[in-house]
N, C-alpha and C positions, 0 to 999 in steps of 0.2 A: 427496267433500268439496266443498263451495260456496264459491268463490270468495270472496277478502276484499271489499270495497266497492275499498278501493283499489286493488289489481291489475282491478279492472269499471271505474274509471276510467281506469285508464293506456290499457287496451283503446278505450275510446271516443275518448280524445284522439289515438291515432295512427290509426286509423281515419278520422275527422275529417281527421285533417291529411294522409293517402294520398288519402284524397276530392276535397281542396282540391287537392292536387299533379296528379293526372288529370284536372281541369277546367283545370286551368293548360295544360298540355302538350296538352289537346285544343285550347286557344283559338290558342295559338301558332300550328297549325298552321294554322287559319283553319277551325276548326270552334265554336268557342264565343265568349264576350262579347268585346269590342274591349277594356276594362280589363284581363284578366287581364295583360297582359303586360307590363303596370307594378306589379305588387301579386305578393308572393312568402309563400306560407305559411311561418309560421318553428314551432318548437316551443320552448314559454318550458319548465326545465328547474325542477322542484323544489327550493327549496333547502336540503331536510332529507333531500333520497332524492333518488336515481339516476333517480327516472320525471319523466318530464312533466306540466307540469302543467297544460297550456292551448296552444291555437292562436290566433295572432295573424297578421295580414296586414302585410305590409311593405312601406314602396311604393319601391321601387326606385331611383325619381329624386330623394327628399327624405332618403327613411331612416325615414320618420314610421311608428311603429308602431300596426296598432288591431284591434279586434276580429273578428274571424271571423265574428262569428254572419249579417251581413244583406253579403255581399261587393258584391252590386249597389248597395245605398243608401251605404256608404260611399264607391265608386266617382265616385257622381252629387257628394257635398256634397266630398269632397276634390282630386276632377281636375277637373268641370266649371264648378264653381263658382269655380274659381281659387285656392283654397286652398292649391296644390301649386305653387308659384314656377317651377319648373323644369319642368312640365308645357305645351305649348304646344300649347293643341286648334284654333288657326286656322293650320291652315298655310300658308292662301293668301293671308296678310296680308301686307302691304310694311314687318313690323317689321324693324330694321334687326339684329338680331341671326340671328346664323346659323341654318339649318336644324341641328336635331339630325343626328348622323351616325348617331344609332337609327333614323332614317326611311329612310335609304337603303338599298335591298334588298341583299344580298348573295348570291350563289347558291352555298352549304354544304351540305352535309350535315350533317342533324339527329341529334342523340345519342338512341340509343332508347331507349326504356323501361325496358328491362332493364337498361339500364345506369346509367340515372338511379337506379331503382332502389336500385344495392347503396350510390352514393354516401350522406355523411351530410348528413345536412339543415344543417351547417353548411358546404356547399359549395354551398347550390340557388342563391345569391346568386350567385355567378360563371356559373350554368348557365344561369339565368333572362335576364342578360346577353346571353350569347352566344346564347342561342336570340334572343332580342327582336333583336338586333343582325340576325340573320340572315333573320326573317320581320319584316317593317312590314306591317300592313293599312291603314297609309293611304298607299302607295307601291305597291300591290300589280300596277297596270295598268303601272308606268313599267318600263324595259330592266332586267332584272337584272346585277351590275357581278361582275363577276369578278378575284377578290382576285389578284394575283401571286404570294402566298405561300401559298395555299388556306386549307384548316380551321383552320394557324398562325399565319392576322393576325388572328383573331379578338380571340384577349386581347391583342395589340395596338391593335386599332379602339377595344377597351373601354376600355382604358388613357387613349387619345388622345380619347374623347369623353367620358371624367372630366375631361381636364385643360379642355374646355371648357364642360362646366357650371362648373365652378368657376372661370373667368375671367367668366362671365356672373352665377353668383351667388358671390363672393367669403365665405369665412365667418372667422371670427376661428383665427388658427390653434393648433392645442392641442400643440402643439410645447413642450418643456421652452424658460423664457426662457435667455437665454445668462449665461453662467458669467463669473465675473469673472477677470481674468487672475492674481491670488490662488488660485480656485478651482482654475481648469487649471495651474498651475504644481505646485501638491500633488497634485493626480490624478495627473500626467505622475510627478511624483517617486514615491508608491507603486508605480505600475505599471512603476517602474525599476528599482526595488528588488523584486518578486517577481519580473520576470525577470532579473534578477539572482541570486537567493533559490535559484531555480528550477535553475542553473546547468547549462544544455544541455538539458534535458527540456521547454523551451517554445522552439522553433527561432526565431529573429529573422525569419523568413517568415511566420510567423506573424501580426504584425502587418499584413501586407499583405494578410492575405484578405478579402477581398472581404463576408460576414458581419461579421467582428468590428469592420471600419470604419463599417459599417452601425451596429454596436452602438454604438462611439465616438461617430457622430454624431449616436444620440438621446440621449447621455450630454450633449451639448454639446463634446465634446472634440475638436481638433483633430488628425482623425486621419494627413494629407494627409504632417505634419511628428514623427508618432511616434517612425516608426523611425528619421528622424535624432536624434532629442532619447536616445534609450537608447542607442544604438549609439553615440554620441557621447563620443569619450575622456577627455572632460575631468569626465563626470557619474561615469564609472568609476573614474577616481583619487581623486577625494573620497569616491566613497563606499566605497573600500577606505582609502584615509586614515582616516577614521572608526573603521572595524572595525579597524585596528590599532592604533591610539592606543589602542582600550577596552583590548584585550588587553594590549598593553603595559602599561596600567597598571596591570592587575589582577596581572601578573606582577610588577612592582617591589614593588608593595604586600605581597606575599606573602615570607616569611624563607624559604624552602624551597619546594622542588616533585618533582615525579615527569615524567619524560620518557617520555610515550607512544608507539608506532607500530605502526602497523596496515597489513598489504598487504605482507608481504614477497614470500607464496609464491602469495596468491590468484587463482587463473586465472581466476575469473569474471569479476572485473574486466577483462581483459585482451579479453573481447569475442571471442578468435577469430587476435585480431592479436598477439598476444607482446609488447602490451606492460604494462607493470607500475606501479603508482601506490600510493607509501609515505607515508600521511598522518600527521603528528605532530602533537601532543598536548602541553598544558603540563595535569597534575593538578593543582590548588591544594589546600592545607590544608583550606582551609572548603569543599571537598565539589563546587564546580565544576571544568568545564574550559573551557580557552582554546584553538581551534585554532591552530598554530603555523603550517604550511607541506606542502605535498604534493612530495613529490620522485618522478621518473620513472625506473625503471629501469631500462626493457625489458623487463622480463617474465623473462627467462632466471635461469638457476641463477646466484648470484650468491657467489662466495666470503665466509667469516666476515671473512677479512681487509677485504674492499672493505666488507661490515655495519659493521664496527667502526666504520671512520673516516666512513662518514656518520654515525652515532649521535652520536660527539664533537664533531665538527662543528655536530651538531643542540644539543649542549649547551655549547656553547662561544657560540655565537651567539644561545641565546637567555640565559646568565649575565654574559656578557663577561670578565671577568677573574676574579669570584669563582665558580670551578666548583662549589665546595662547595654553592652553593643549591638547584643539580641533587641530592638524594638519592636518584636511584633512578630505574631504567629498565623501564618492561614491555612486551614486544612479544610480535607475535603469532609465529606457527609458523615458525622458520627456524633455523640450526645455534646452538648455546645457546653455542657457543666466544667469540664477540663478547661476549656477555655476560659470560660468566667473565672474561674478558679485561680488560674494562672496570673488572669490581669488584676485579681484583687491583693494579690500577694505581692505583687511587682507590680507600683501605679503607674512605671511607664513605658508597660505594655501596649499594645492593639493587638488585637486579638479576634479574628474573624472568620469567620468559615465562607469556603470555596462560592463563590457565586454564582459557576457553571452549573452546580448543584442545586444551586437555588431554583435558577429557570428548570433546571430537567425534572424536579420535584412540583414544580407548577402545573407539568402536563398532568402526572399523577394526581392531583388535586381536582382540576379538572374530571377527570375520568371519576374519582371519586364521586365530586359532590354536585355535579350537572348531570341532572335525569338526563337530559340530549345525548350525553355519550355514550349511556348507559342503552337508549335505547338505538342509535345506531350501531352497537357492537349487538346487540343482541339479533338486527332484522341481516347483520352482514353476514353474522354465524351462518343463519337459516341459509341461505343465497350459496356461502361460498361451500357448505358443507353436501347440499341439495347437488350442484354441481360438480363435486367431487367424486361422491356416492353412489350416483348415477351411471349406468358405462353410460348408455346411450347421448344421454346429456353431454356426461364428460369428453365423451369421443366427439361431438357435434363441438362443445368449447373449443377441444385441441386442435381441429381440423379449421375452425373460422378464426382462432388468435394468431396460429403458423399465416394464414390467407391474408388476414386485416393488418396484422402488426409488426408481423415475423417474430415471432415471443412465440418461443415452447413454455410448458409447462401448467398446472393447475393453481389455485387459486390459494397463494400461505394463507396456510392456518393455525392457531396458535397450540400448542400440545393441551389435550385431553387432560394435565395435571396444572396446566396452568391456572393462576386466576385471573383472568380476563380485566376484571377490576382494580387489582392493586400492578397488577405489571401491564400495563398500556402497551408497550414497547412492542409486546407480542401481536398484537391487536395492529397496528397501523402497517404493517405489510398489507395484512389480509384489504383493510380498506382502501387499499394505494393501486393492486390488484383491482379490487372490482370495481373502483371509481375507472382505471385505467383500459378498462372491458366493457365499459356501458356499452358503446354500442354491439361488440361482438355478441355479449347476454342477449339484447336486442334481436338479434337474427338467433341464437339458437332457441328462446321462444317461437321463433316461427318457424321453426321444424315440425314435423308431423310427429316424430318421437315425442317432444316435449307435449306435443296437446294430446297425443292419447297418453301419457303420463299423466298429467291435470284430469283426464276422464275420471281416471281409477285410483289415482292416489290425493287424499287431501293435502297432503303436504306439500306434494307439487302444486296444488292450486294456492296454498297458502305464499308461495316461495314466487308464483305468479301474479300474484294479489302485492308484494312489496313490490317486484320488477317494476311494474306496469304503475306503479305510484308514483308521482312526478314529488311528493313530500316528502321520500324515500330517497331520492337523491339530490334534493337540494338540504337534508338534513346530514346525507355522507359529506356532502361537498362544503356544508359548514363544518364540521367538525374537522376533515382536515386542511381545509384552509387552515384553522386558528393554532392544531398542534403546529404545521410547515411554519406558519408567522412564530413558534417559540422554539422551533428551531432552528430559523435563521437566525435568530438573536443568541441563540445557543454555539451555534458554526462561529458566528462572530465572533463571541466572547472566545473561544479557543482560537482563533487567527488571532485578534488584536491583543489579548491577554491584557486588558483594561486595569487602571490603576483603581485606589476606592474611590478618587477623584469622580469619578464616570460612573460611578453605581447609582445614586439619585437620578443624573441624567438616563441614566438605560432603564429604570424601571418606571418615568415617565413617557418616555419614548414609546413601551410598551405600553401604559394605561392609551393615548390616545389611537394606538394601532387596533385595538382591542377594542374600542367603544367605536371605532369606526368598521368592524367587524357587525359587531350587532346591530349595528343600521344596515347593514348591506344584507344582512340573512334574517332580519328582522326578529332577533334576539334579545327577549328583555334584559338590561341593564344590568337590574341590581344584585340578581345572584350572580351574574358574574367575575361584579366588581367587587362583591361581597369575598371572593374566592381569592382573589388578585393581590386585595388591602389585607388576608390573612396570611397570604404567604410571605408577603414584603415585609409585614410588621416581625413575621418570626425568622427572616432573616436580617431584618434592620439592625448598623448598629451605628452609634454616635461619633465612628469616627468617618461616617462615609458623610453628614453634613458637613464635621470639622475641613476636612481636605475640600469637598466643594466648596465652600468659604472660600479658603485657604492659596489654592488653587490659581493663580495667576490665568491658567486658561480656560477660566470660567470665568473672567470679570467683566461687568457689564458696561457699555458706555451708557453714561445720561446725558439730558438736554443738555449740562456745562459743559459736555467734553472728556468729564473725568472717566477714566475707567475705574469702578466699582463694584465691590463683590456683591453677588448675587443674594443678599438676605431677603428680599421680596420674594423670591424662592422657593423658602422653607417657610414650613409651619411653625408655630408658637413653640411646639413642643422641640421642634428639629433647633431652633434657636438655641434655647437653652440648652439644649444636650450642648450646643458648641461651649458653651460657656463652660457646664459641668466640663465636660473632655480637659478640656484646654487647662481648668485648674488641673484636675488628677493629675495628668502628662507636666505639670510644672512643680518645682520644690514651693516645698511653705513660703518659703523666702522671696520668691519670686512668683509665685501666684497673681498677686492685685499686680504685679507689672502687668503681668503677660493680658491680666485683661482692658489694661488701661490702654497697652498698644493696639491691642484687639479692636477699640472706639476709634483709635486714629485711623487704622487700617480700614475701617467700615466707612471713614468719613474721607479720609482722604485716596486713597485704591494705590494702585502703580500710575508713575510716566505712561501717557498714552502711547509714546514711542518704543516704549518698551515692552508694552502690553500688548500694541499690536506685532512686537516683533517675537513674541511668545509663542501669538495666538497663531502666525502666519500657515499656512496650511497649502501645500501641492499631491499633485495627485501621484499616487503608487503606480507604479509602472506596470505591477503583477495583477494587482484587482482592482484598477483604474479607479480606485474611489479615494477623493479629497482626504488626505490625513494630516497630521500635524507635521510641520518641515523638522522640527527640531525637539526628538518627546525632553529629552533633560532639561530642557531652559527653563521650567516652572521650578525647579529646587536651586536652578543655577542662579537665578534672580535674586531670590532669597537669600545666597552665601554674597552675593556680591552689590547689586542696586540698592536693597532693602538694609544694608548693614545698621541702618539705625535701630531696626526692630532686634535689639538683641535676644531680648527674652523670647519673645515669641517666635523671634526668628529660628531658633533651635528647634521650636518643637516642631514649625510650618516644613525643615528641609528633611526630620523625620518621617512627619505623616504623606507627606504627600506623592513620595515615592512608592510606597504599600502597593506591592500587588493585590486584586482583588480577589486572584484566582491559583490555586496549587501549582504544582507545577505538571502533573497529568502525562506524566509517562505511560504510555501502554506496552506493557508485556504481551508477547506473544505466547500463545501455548506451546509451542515447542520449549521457548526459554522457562516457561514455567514445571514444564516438564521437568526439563534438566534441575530446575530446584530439588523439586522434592523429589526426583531420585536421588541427590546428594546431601538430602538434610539431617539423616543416620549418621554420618560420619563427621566428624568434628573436621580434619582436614578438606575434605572435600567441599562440606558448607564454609569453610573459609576461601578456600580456590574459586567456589563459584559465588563469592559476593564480590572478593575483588573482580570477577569478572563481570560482575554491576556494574562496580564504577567504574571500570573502564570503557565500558559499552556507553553508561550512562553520560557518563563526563565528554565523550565526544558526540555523544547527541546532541549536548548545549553546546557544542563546539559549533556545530552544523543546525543549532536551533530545529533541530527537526524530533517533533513531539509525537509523530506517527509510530505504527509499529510495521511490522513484515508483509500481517496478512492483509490489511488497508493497501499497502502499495502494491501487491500483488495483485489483487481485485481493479485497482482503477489502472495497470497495467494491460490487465485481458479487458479491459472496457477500451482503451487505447486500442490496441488489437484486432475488438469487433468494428469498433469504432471506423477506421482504415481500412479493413479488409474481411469484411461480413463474407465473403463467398467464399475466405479460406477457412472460416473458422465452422462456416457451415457445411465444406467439405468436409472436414475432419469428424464433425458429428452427426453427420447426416443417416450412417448408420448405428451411431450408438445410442442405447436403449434410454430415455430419461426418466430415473426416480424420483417422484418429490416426495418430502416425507412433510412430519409437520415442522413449523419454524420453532 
């Protein structure tokens, strides 16, 4: 097939322009024209395609670009004619301006060919330099000068004989003009405020590098006086002054709240060092939150009794005198006795722990008490450790995953100290890995290394005997179906951050995804459900029927029309818990009201016009999935439709607001670093908690519950994502280590 026109031209302008670069470097050396080594071929670049589109000559001393075609006549009218200001062709005149320090010989060694070669043509400008710096043909007869620092005062000399053409021709300078002290006072103040924001994942040394000041100083900013101006105490008290006053006043504003905390037991945070960081939370009615305060533990097993009394603590200082605002507490995984505790002391509390926790502790159940998982982690070990261990093997894996998938790397596996059993977590890489390999394992069995392996080693044959077993991966492929099915419900509940309204609905939703799991892998039943009804029953509590009831966006239509709450629903015992609930949560005095409305509310529901205007539901624009139009209308109905349920109506625009879930900030280890380097010092751990809240408080500002290292990893996933061939350049020779997960 014949060439396009356009690929025959790209061919002739780089041609053209190799042409022009080997007459350059033959002149240099003092075999061709006396011009060339003021004049550099450049290549001008298409601006609708990636090719070239023309060769242009550049002349070195001015910058002045021009045509290629005639290199001698442009030579004659632009250097000899004087056209080029900084070209000086008499040099044995008595001008009172310095010799070029281009004229003075230098005795270097010249860059060859070949290596000129591979560079890009947007570096021949530096190269053209230093060669011209190092050959002069009109010095050619004078002593050659021998640099004291050899080949490496070259871009030194070049450096120093720019700075005096430019004292000799002066040009207007294109510097940004400078900033008004308005301008840099608000620059200074943003860039205060995201390291601040930023809370320990941008180091305060950071300011002092040597780049970024560079940046600063074509910004116009002074970057000399930065890092005092941020580090500076008095910008830091204001501006956590600031972010508590909002808070505050969004709490006053608010008749009631919910008391969050997150980090009782989480070791991640803890970095390594045992220590521990319990972030609280104020829930407000209308659907935001307010960070309140992070408290340090230590990291250690911590008694319900010491739980208790921070928690009251927590809610005594942020109500003052009237505790009652405080309706409700939810924290994440730690003894549930604090909590009991709390709501017998105080009847109108709720009081409930995290239900992110709930499902991530289901998987752990699973893994416990299903021989299944038990025995697929143990034939994956065999498989993935057999392939690791192996060069032959391993080298056969890494050569067909690069080939089949494009995936370096060996097969995670969980640490040698791990237990496999009670931490799963470790364990589902390794299976996500070899379910993701089947077929590559497939062909490195049929290597000749692997079968005289199987000859002489039993253990290759044993590891070949799982391979080769079709029950061996339709038992991987159940298992992680059912963790992935409790971790999407897991992702969810941290997007939608679900009220307790939604907690009976979500852990049905899960019993029929799960029974429909073991008909499809042919999974007896009842230990599983057996596992399911223990984990639910011990995080169940009576206020997640209450608010389903309760719940305007739970009500059911029947044959009449009416919209009616959902007590067909619940069980006998789920019944009565509403009933128990509902007296506790009401004074003595108004108890038999609150149940009496309770019957009218069963019998007669909400206006269907209003229920449906409750229930109405459009899709998210972000994860196209149907969600409710308007989440506040279920408590707003209550203060405003339902005005006749007074009794009940109090306690229905309390409970049914209750988030189900912490608030689940993640620390980054850098930020956790910075803790507990400052936890010795009384000042310091006061500097770096306000720097909690102010980091934390503009998270809720920005709803964003991630941390640094998340967004960094699905940034390079971005990255490979768009452009695999750059990222595969860049690592294509560097070495890869896997260690264990």
């Amino acid at each position: 097939m014949a060439s396009t026109p356009s690929v025959v031209d790209d061919r002739a302008v780089n041609k053209r322009y190799e042409g022009l670069l080997t007459m350059r470097s033959r002149a240099i050396k003092g075999k061709g024209a006396w011009y060339w080594p003021h004049f550099e071929p450049i290549l001008v670049p298409n601006p609708d395609s990636a090719q070239a589109k023309s060769v242009k000559l550049k002349c070195s001393l001015c910058g002045s670009i021009f045509s290629a075609s005639n290199p001698s006549r442009t030579a004659s009218e632009h250097l000899k004619r004087g056209t080029c200001t900084n070209f000086n062709h008499n040099h044995s005149s008595s001008s009172p301006s310095p010799t070029p320090i281009s004229f003075v010989p230098v005795a270097v060694a010249v860059v060859s060919d070949s290596k000129r070669k591979r560079r890009s043509y947007n570096q021949n400008h530096s190269l053209a330099m230093v060669e011209q710096l190092g050959y002069s043909q009109v010095n050619q007869q004078q002593q050659h000068l021998v640099l004291s620092g050899g080949k490496e005062d070259l871009c030194a000399l070049a450096v120093f004989e720019d700075c005096v053409k430019k004292l000799k021709s002066p040009k207007n300078s294109s510097s940004n003009p400078a900033l008004t002290k308005e301008q840099v006072d608000s620059a200074v103040e943003l860039l205060a405020d995201w390291f601040y924001e930023s809370c320990g994942s941008v180091p305060l040394s950071t300011l002092e590098h040597p780049k970024f000041q560079a940046f600063l100083t074509q910004l116009g900013l002074p970057a000399t006086t930065l890092r005092r101006e941020i580090s500076c105490c008095s910008r830091l008290e204001d501006r956590f002054r600031v972010a508590k006053a909002e808070s505050e006043a969004r709490i006053r504003d608010s008749l009631f709240f919910q008391l969050g905390c997150d980090g009782w037991k989480n070791k991640e945070w803890c970095c390594g060092r045992g220590d521990g960081l319990v972030k609280f939370s104020v829930n407000l009615p209308n659907g935001t939150c307010v960070f309140q305060k992070a408290v340090f533990t230590g990291g250690g097993v911590l008694s319900s009794k010491y739980a208790e009394e921070i928690l009251w603590e927590m809610v005594t200082a942020v109500t003052g005198s009237v505790v009652q605002r405080c309706v409700g507490i939810v924290a994440d995984k730690f003894k549930a006795k604090a909590l009991r505790n709390l709501e017998v002391q105080n009847h109108w509390m709720v009081n409930i722990s995290c239900q992110l926790q709930g499902f991530v502790s289901l998987i752990k159940d699973f893994s416990n008490g299903l021989p299944l998982f038990r025995v697929v982690t143990e034939n994956c070990l065999k498989v993935a450790n057999f392939i690791n261990n192996e060069s032959p093997v391993r080298n056969s894996f890494l050569r067909y995953r690069m080939q089949e998938l494009e995936c370096a790397g060996l097969v995670r596996v969980p640490s040698p100290k791990c237990d496999v059993v009670k931490n799963f977590a470790s364990v589902f890489p390794m299976m996500e890995d070899i379910l993701s390999c089947a077929g590559v394992i497939q062909m490195v069995m049929l290597e000749d290394t692997f079968k005289m392996a199987c000859m002489e080693d039993p253990l290759a044959r044993e590891v070949a005997g799982i391979i080769q077993n079709e029950g061996f991966w339709n038992e991987l492929e159940a298992v992680y179906s059912l963790v992935k099915l409790i971790r999407g419900v897991v992702q969810d509940i941290e997007a939608e951050r679900p009220l307790i309204g939604r907690c009976l609905p979500l852990w049905q939703e899960l019993r029929t995804k799960v029974k429909e799991w073991c008909a499809k892998y042919n999974i007896v039943e009842e230990p599983v459900e057996k596992i399911l009804e223990k984990r639910f029953r011990k995080n169940y509590h009576p206020a997640w029927s209450a608010a389903f009831i309760l719940d305007p966006l739970y009500l059911i239509k029947d044959t009449s029309g009416k919209y009616l709450p959902p007590f067909k629903c619940l069980t006998g015992e789920q019944a009565k818990d509403v009933d128990k609930l509902l007296t506790r949560l009401s004074s003595r005095e108004e108890a038999h009201v609150v149940l009496m409305e309770l019957m009218k509310w069963r019998s007669e529901g909400l206006d269907p016009l209003y229920a449906q205007a409750v229930q109405m539901k459009q899709r998210d624009p972000v994860t196209r999935k149907m969600k409710v139009a308007n989440p506040l209308s279920s408590r707003l109905v209550w203060e405003t439709c339902l005005s006749e349920f007074k009794s009940l109506g109090k306690i229905a625009v309390r409970l049914i607001f209750l988030p189900a879930t912490s608030c689940g900030f993640k620390s980054s280890c850098s930020f956790m670093r910075m803790i507990y380097a400052h936890k010795c010092s009384r000042n310091s751990l006061e500097r770096a908690q306000k720097m909690v809240y102010i980091a934390n408080h503009a998270k809720l500002e920005r709803l964003d519950f991630s941390n640094e290292e998340e967004k960094d990893a699905q940034l390079i996933g971005d990255m490979a994502g768009s452009d695999d061939g750059m990222l595969a350049e860049v690592f294509a020779d560097t070495p890869l280590v896997v260690g264990n997960a």
